[in-house]
N, C-alpha and C positions, 0 to 999 in steps of 0.2 A: 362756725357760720359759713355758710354759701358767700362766694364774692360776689363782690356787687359792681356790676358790669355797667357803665354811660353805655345807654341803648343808642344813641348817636356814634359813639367811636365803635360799638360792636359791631352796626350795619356796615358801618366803613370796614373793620376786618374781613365781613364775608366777604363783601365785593371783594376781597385781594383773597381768595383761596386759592387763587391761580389753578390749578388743574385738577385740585380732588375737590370733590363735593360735599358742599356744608347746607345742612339743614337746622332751622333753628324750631322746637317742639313744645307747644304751651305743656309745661310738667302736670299741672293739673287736670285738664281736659285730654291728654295725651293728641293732640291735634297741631296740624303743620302752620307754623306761621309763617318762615318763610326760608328760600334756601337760596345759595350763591348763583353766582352768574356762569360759573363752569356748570353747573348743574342743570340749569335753562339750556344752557348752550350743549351740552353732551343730547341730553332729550330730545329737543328738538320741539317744547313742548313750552308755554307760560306759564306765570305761577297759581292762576285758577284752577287747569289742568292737575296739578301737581297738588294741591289741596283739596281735591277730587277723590283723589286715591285714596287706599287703605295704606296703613307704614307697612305692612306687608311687601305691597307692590313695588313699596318705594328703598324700602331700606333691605328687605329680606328678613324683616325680624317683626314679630309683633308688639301687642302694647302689654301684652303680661310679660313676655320677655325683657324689652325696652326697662318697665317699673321694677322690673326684681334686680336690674342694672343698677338702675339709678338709687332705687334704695340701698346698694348695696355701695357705695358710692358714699351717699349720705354727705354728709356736707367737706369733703373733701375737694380739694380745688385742682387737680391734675385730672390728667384723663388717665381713662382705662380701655383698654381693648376686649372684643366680644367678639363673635366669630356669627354667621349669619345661620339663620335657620332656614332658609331658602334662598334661589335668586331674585333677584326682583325683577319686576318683571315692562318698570318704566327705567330709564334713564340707559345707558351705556352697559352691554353684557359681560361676563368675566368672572372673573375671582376677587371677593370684595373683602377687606378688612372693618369694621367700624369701629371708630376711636371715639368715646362718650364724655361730655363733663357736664355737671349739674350746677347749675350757675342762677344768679340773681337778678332782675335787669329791673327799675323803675317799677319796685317793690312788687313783681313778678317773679316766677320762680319758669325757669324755663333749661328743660335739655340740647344742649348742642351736641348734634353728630355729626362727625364727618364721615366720609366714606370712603377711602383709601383703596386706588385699585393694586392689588399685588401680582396680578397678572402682568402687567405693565411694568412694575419691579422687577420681577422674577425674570422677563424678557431679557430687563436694562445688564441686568445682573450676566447672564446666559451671554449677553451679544458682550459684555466685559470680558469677559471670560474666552470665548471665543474670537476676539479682540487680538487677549493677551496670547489666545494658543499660536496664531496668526503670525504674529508680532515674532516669536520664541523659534516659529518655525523658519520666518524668514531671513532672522538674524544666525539660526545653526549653520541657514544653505549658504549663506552669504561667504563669495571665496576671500575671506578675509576678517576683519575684526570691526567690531559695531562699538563706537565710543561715545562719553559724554565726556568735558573736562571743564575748567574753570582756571585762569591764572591765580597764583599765589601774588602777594605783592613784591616780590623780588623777581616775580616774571617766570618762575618757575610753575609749569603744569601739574593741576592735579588732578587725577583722575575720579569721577564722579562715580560711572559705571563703563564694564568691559564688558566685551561678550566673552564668550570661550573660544572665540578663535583668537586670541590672546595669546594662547601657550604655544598652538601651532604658529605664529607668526614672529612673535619675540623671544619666544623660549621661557614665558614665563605668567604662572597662573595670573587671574583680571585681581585675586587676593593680594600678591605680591607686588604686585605695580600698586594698587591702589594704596594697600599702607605706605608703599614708599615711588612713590611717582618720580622721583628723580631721576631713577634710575633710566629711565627713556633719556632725556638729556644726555645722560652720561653713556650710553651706547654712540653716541655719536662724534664724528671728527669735528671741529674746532668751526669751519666754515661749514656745515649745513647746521650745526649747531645755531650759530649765531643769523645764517638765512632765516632759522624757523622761527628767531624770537622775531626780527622783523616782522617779519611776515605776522605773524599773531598781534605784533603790536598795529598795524593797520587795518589786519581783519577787525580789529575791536575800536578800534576808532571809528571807521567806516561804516559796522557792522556790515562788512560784504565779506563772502566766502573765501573762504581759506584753502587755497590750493597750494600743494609742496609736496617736495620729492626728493629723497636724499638718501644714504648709507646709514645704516646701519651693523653694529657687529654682535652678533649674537656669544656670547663666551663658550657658553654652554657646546655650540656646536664647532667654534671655533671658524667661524662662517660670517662674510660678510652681503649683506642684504639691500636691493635697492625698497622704500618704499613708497606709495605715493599718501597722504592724506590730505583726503575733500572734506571740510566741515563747514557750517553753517551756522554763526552766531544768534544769540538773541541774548535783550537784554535781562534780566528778572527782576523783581519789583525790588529786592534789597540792590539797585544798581550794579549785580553782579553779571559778568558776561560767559555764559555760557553756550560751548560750541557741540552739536550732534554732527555726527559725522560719522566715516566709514577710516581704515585707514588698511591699504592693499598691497601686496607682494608683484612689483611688478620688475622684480630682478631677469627673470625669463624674457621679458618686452625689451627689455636695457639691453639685454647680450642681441638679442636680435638686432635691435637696435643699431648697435655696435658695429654687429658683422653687416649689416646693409649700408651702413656708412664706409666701413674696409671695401666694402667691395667697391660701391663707387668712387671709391678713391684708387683703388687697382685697376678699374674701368675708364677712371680718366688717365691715370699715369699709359696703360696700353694705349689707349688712344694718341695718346700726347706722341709715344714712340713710334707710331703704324703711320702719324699723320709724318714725324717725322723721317720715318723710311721711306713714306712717299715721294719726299720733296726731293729726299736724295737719290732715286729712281727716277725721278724727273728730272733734275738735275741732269745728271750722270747722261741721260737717253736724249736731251735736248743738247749738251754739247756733244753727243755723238751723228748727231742729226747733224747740227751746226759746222762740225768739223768734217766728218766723211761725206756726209752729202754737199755739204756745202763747196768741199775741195773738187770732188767729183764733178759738180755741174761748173764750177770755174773752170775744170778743166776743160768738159765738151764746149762749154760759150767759145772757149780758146781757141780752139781746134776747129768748130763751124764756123768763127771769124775768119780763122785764117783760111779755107780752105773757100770760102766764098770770095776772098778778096782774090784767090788766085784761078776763079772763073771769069772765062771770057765772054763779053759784050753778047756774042751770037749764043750764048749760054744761059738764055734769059728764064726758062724753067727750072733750070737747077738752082740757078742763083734765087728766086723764091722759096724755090724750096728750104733751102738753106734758112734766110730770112727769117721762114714761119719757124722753123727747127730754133733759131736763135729764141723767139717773143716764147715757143713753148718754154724753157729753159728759164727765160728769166719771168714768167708767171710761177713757176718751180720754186725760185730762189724766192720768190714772196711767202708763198706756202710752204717752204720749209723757216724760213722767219717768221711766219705766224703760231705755226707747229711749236718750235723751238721755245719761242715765247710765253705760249698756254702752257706749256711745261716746266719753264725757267723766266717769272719774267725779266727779264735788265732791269724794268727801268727801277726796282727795289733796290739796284745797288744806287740809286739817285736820292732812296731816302724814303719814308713812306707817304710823305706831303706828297714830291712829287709822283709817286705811282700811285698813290689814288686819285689824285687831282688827272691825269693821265686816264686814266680808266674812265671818268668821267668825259671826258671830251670823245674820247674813242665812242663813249657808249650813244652820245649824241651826235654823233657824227654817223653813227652804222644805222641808226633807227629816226635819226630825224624829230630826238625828244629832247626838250628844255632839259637840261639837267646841271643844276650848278655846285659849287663845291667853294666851300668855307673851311676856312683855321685858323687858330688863333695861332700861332708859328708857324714859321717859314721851317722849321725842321722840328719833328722830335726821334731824340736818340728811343729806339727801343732793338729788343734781341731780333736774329734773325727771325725764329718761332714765331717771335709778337706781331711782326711787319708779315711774315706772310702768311698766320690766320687772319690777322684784319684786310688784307688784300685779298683772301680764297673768298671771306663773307661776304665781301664788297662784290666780289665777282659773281656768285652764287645769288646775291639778293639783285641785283642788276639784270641777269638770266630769269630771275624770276618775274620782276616788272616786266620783261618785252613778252614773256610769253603769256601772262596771264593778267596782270592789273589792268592793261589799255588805260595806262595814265598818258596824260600830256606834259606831266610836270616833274622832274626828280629834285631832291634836298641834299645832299651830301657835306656833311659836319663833321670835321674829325680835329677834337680838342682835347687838348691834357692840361691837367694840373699838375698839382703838386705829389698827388699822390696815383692817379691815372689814367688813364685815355682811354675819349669815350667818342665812340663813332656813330653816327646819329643818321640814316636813310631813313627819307619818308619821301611820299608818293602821294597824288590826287587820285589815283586810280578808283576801283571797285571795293579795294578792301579784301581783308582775304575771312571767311567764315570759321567761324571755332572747330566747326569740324574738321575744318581742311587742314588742321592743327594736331589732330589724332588719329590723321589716316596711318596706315600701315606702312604705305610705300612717300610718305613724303621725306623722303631721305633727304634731302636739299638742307629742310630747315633743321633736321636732325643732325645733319653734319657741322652746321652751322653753330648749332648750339655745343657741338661737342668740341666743337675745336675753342669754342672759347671756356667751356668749362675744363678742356683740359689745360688751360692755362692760368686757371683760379680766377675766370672772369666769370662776367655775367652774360646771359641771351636774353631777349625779351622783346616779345611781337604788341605793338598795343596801334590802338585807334587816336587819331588824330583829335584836335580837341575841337568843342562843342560847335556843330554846325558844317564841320567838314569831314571829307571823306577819301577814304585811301587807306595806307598802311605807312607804320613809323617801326623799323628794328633800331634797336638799340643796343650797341653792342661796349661793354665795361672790360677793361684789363687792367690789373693794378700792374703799376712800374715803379 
């Protein structure tokens, strides 16, 4: 027997044919009663329209076609497929399938066809395909290895899928890791080991990306390897967490790495040593100033004293002479103390409180700017080194306000803790530009910075906070 179809739940099916097209065909009179709402909607066309037509038009097939179907069908309740005898020439063009059942509806005998487009398949099929070529081709180029994995319950990784860069990175096919996934764990030393279970154990809490980098050793090659892996969790509907990701060779980045860190550690040690050849060239040149120059002009003040006391009364041009001869001489002894000083200063063997505190008043006293000075101590013990790069910075940033901030105002802070001292200039002035940070020739702040990184300290230029303006260096040294 034909099923027998509720014609109220069958109109309800068509409506849901979602994108292929259903016609429903009185069997007796071979004529269209009525057909889905994809169908309306592909045409462009109402159901009057469409009951208009010949099945010709509409299906590609006629009614001796259709009836040698359907009888052949006979009272079977599955469908059968049929191939078109032409295109039709209403509805949506293409390559058409129709799938047939000969069904019963409220003691009516009635054909349903649908109309399956395979063009549209065959596309779906084709852009998979070319999808997957896509996919294949981007995971070969890829310089590294393409993974999928999933935690075991002991926290051990298993691997899902590998690509082939697999063997190139580990030393070992995506076959052999995958039947036995431990074996990654067990390439590793004890602490990146144990970083990476972390790590995966927060990635999958959080479901946030998994970043990590660490050693490997490959046996095979007797080679040890840095690598990085980026992956990216999702849940799956059995609440299993699984991570897509890359996992990269970047031992090459590491040594570079390495060697640009050696060097600027041999860059600050030279530094460290040039700054201190300097001091002892200044040093050295400032008590040679101090002592031969300074004996020297003790000597001539000595000798034009006395040689002016033993001029007489009516001797009144000489004895001027003389005079001005004296004030040249001791304008002299100032400038070779000032000299002497910019080279060696004393007043550091007083301690570093009081030679910056000192430098401070000097500086407002030559330029006529507020500038005050705070510490938490009346002394701190530090090395010579320590005491006079934070004296060169303080002098250097001081030179830098008079010639270019046009502030009114200086800040000088110099406090230590427990562990180091930290010296703190800031200024109302203009502020200084990012650029003027990257020039070429701004040596000043470069020297600046280097004498304190070659002392394992810190440099750092920043802006004042919200509403004001000027410039703040801050300067860190651990003691």
């Amino acid at each position: 027997m034909l099923p027998l179809i509720n014609n109220q739940l069958f109109l309800k099916a068509m409506m849901l044919g979602v994108s292929d097209e259903v016609y429903l065909i009185d069997a007796s009179s071979m004529q269209l009663v009525n057909v889905s709402e994809s169908a309306l909607k592909n045409s462009g066309t109402d159901l009057d329209s469409f009951k208009q037509q010949s099945l010709e038009s509409l299906l590609g097939v006629g009614k001796q076609t259709l009836q040698e179907h359907t009888d052949r069908i006979g009272n079977q309740a599955h469908f059968i497929e049929m191939s078109l005898d032409q295109e039709p020439i209403i509805s949506k063009t293409g390559d058409f399938q129709l799938r047939v059942i000969h069904m019963r509806a409220d003691d009516k005998e009635y054909i349903l066809v649908i109309k399956n487009d395979l063009l549209s398949k065959e596309k779906m099929l084709q852009a998979l395909s070319q999808s997957e070529s896509r996919f294949q081709a981007i995971v070969s180029n890829t310089p590294g290895m393409v993974f999928q994995f999933q935690l075991e319950s002991d926290g051990d990784i298993a691997f899902v899928y590998l690509s082939d860069g697999s063997k190139t990175l580990l030393g070992l096919t995506p076959d052999e890791l995958i039947q036995n996934s431990r074996q990654f764990y067990s390439m590793m030393n004890g602490r990146d080991h144990a970083t990476l279970r972390n790590r995966l154990k927060t990635s999958a809490a959080e479901l946030s990306v998994l970043d990590w980098e660490g050693r490997v050793w490959i046996d095979g090659w007797q080679d040890t390897k840095w690598i990085n892996i980026r992956a990216t969790p999702r849940k799956l509907d059995n609440s299993v967490i699984l991570w897509d990701g890359i996992m990269i060779n970047i031992t090459q980045s590491k040594k570079e790495k390495s060697e640009i860190e050696e060097s600027r550690r041999d860059l600050a040690e030279l530094t460290a040593h040039m700054n201190t050849i300097r001091e002892d060239e200044r040093r050295k040149i400032a008590r040679e100033i101090h002592d031969d120059l300074g004996g020297n002009l003790t000597a001539i003040k000595m000798g034009l004293s006395s040689l002016a006391d033993q001029l007489k009364p009516d001797q009144a041009a000489l004895l001027k002479h003389a005079k001005g001869l004296l004030s040249v001489v001791d304008t002299t002894f100032e400038t070779v103390h000032r000299i002497s000083g910019n080279l060696r200063p004393n007043i550091l063997d007083l301690g570093i409180v009081d030679a910056i505190e000192w430098q401070t008043k000097e500086f407002q006293k030559q330029l006529d700017i507020t500038c005050e000075f705070t510490s938490n101590h009346a002394e701190i013990p530090l090395s010579t080194d320590q005491s006079m790069a934070l004296f060169r910075i303080c002098q250097e940033a001081m030179s830098n306000i008079a010639k270019y901030a046009k502030a009114t105002h200086v800040n000088v802070a110099l406090n230590a803790s427990l562990n180091e001292v930290t010296m703190m200039i800031s200024d109302n002035g203009i502020g200084i530009k990012p650029n003027d940070k990257l020039k070429t020739d701004s040596f000043g702040l470069r020297g600046m910075q280097e004498r304190a990184t070659a002392l394992h300290g810190s440099f750092k230029i920043s802006k004042p906070g919200t509403g004001q303006q000027g410039t703040v260096i801050t300067v860190r040294l651990p003691i």
